[in-house]
C-alpha positions in Angstrom: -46.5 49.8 -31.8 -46.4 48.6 -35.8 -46.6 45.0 -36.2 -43.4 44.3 -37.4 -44.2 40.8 -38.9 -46.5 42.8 -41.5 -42.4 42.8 -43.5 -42.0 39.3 -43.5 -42.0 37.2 -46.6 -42.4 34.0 -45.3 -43.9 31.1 -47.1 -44.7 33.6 -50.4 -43.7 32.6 -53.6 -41.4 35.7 -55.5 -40.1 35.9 -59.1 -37.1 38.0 -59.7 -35.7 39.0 -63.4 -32.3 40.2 -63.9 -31.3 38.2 -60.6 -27.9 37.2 -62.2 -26.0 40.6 -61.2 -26.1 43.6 -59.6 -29.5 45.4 -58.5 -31.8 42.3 -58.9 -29.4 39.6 -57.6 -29.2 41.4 -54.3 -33.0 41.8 -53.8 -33.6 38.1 -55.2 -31.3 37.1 -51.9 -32.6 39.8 -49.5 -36.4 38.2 -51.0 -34.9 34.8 -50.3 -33.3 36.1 -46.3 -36.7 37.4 -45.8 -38.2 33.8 -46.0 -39.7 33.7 -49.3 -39.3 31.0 -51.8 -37.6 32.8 -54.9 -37.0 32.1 -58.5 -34.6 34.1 -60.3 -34.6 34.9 -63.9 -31.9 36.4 -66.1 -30.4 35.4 -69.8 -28.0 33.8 -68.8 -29.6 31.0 -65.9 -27.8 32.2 -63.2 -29.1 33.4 -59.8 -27.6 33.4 -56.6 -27.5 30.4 -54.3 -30.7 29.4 -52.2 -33.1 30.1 -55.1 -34.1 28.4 -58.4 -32.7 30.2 -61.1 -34.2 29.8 -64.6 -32.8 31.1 -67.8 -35.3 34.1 -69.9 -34.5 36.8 -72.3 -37.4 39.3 -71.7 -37.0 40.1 -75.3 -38.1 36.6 -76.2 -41.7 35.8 -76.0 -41.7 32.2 -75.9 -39.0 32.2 -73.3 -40.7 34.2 -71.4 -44.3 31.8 -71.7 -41.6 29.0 -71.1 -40.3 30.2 -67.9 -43.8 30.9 -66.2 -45.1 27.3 -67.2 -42.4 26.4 -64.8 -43.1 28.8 -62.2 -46.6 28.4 -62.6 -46.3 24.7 -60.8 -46.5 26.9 -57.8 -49.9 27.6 -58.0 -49.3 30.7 -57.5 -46.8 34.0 -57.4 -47.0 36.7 -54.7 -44.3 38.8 -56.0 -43.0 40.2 -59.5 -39.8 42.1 -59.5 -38.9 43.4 -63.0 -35.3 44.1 -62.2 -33.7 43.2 -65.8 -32.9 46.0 -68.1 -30.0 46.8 -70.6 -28.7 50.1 -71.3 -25.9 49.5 -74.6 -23.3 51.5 -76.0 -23.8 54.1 -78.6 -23.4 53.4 -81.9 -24.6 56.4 -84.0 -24.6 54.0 -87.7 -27.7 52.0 -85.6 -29.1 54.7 -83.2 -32.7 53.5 -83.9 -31.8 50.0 -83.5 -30.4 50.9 -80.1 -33.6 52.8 -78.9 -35.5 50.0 -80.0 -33.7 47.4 -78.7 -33.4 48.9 -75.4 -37.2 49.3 -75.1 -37.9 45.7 -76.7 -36.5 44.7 -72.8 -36.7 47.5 -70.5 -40.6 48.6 -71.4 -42.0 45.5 -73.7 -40.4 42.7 -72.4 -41.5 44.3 -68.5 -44.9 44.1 -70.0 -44.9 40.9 -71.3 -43.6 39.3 -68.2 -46.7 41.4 -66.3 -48.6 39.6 -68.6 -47.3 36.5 -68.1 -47.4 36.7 -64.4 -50.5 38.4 -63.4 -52.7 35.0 -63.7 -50.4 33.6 -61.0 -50.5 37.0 -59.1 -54.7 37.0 -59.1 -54.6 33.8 -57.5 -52.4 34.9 -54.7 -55.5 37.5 -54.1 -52.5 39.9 -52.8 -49.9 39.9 -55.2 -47.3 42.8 -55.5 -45.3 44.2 -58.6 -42.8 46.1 -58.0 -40.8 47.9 -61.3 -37.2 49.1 -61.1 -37.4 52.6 -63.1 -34.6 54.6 -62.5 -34.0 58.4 -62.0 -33.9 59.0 -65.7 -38.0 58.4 -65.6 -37.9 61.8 -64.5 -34.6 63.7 -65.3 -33.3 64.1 -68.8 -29.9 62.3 -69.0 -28.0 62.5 -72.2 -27.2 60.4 -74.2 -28.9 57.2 -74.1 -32.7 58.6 -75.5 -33.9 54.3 -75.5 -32.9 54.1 -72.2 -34.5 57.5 -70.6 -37.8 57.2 -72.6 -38.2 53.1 -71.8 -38.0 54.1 -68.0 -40.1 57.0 -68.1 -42.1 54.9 -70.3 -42.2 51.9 -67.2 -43.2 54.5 -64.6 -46.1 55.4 -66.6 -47.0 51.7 -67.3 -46.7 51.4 -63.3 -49.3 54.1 -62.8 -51.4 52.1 -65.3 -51.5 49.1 -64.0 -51.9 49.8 -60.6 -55.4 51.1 -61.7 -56.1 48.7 -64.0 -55.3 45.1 -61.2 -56.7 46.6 -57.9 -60.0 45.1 -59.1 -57.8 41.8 -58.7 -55.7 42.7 -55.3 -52.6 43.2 -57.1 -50.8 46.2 -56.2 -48.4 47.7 -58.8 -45.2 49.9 -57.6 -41.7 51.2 -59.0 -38.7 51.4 -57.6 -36.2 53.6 -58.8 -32.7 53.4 -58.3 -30.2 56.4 -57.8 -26.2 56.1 -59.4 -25.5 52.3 -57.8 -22.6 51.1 -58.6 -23.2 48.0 -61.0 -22.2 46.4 -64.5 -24.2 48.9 -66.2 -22.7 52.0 -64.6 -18.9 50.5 -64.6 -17.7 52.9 -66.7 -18.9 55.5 -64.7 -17.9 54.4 -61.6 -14.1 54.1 -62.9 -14.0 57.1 -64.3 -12.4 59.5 -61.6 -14.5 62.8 -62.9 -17.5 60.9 -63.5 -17.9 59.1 -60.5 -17.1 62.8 -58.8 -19.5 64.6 -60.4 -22.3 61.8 -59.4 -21.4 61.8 -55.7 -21.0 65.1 -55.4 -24.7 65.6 -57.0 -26.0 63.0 -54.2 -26.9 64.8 -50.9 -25.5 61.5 -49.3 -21.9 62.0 -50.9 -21.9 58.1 -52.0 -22.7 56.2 -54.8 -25.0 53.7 -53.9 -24.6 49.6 -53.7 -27.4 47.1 -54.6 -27.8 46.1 -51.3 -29.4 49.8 -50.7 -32.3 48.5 -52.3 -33.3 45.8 -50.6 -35.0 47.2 -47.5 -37.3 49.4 -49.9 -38.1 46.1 -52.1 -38.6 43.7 -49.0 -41.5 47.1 -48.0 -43.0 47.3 -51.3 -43.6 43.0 -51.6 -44.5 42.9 -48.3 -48.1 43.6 -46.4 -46.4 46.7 -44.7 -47.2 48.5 -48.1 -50.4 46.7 -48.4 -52.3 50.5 -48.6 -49.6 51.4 -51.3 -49.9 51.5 -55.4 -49.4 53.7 -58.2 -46.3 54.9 -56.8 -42.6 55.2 -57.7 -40.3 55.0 -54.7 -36.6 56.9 -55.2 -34.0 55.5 -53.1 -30.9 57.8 -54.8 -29.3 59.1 -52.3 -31.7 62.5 -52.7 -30.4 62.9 -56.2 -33.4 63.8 -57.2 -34.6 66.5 -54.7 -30.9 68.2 -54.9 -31.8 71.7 -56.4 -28.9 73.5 -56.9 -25.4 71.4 -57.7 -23.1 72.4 -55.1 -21.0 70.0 -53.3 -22.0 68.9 -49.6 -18.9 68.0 -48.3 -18.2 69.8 -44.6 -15.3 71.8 -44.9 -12.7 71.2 -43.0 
């Protein structure tokens, strides 16, 4: 019988970035229900309740150096979750500022915070990383070029750095998310023949919630996963296994 302790967080120490909304706010809380001590980054200082929340702009190095001097009182960190990402509005007068913008924060600014964190996550002699990617690492949405290319871009960096920190015990992971219903895909969502054309691609016929992606988090920071790295986990609903795009609603 599995030892089901081996998904407990209890008594490790977890860092959570874009923990004031949607995706990373409700695995900095399911991090926090699972007994570990949490601190939740995001621009704007908020996190939810039960968890130290400090303000960082990944696309700020010194804020970033100034939020792990904080965290780094600890002693040491057990857990990274790069959750924080932007995805902006186009704007074809600034289209390479866009792209670069987005990937300033959703590839660089994930690397820098590695950076910053993996001193703290050698100590732990165990640590975990785990990288929100999305299904655009893989799929070629339209669109948003920054965007796809900075989460392709992350999965790769994944891959990399799961080679390059086994030597120090630190396993490296992705996460990638399905349509969830969020800020970021709000206009989406409300829009009836968007939000129908999503579901209706999802073998689950549902848009997903943040809350979806806690179980797979709490596995990948926990010792249940501890033979696990390298890899990039799709909880989506099986948007991307669907082959052809048909809907899967019984008929009545």
């Amino acid at each position: 019988m599995p030892d089901l302790k081996a998904f407990s967080l209890d008594g490790k120490l977890a860092v959570v970035t874009g923990a004031s909304r949607g995706i990373g706010a409700a695995i900095a809380a399911g991090f926090a229900e699972a007994g570990a001590k949490v601190f939740g980054l995001s621009r704007s200082g908020i996190a939810p309740t039960g968890m130290t929340a400090l303000a960082c702009d990944l696309a700020d190095d010194a804020a970033i150096k100034r939020a792990f001097e904080e965290i780094a009182k600890g002693g040491k960190l057990d857990v990274l979750v790069n959750a924080a990402g932007i995805s902006l509005p186009a704007d074809r007068a600034s289209e390479l500022k866009r792209f670069r913008d987005t990937v300033a924060t959703d590839l660089t600014g994930v690397y820098a915070t590695i950076l910053a964190a993996h001193p703290l996550l050698k100590k732990s002699g165990a640590g975990s990383i785990i990288n929100l990617t999305s299904i655009n690492s893989v799929r070629g949405f339209p669109g948003n070029p920054g965007y796809v290319a900075a989460k392709a871009g992350l999965a790769g960096l994944t891959r990399a750095l799961a080679n390059d920190y086994a030597r120090d015990g630190i396993r490296v992971n992705a996460l990638a998310p399905g349509y969830v219903a969020t800020e970021m895909t709000a206009g989406s969502f409300k829009d009836p023949a968007l939000h129908e054309e999503r579901r209706r691609h999802t073998m689950l016929g549902r848009w997903g919630k943040p809350d979806d992606l806690v179980g797979a988090a709490i596995f990948l920071a926990s010792e249940a996963s501890a033979y696990m790295t390298g890899q990039e986990l799709f909880v989506d609903g099986g948007w991307t296994a669907k082959g052809l795009a048909v809907s899967t609603d019984k008929k009545p």
